[in-house]
N, C-alpha and C positions, 0 to 999 in steps of 0.2 A: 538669215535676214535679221538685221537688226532692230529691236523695238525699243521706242523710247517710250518709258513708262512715265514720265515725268508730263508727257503733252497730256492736254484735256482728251478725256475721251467722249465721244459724241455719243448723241444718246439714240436708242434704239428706234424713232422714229424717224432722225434725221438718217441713220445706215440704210432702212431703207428702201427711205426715200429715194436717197443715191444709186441704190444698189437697180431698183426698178428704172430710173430715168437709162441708166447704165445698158440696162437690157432692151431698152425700146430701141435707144440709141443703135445698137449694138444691130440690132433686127431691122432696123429701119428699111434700110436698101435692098441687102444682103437677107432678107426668109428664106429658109431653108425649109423642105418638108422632107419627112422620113420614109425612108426609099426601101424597097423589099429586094434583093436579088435574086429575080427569079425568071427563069428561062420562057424562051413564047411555050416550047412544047410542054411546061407543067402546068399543071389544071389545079384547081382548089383539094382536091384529094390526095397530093402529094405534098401537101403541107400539113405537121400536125403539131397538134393544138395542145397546149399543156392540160392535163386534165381529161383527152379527149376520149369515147370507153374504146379501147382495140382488143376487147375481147374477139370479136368476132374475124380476125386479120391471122394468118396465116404466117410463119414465119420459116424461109426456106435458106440453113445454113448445109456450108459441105462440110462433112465431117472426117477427116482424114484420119488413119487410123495412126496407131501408136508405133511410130519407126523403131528400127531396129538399133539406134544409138537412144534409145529414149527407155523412160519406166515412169510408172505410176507411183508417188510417195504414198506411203500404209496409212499414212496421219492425215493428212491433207489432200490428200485423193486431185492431187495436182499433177499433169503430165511434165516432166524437164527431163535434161539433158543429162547423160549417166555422168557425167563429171561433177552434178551433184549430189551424188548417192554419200551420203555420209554412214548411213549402218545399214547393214542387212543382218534379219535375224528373224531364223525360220522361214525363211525362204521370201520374207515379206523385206522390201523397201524402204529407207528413211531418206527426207532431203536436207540435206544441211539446214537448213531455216528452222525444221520442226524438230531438229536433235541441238538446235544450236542456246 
């Protein structure tokens, strides 16, 4: 966009002034209020709140074990695919990332 530096620039009470008339205008008809997406069957408990303590909350992952095309890198204790083993030594594991 092009600016011409050469026009007056208006001063900070007339922007806004404009800038407010703009927004009422704008709002006039058209108020909108901010909407939550959330289903009939969720209850206030399955909403959380930043900050909120879940110490007390229970957390239940599957934990699948380590496949037979897989290995644990020695360095990063990260589970991947044997087509990133970049060094084995001593019987211990390297991944490309943490030899690279």
């Amino acid at each position: 966009m092009a600016t011409d530096y050469d026009a007056p620039r208006k001063t900070d009470d007339e922007s806004s002034a404009e800038s407010l008339e703009a927004l009422q205008a704008s709002r006039g008809a058209n108020a909108q209020t901010a909407v939550i997406d959330v289903e009939e069957n969720d209850t206030a408990e399955g909403i959380d709140l930043p900050g909120a303590d879940l110490s007390g909350e229970e957390l239940t992952v599957v934990v699948v074990p380590e496949q037979s095309d897989e290995f644990t890198c020695s360095s990063c204790f990260l589970v991947r695919h044997r087509s990133q083993v970049a060094r084995e030594k001593n019987g211990l594991k390297y991944c490309i990332e943490c030899e690279g």
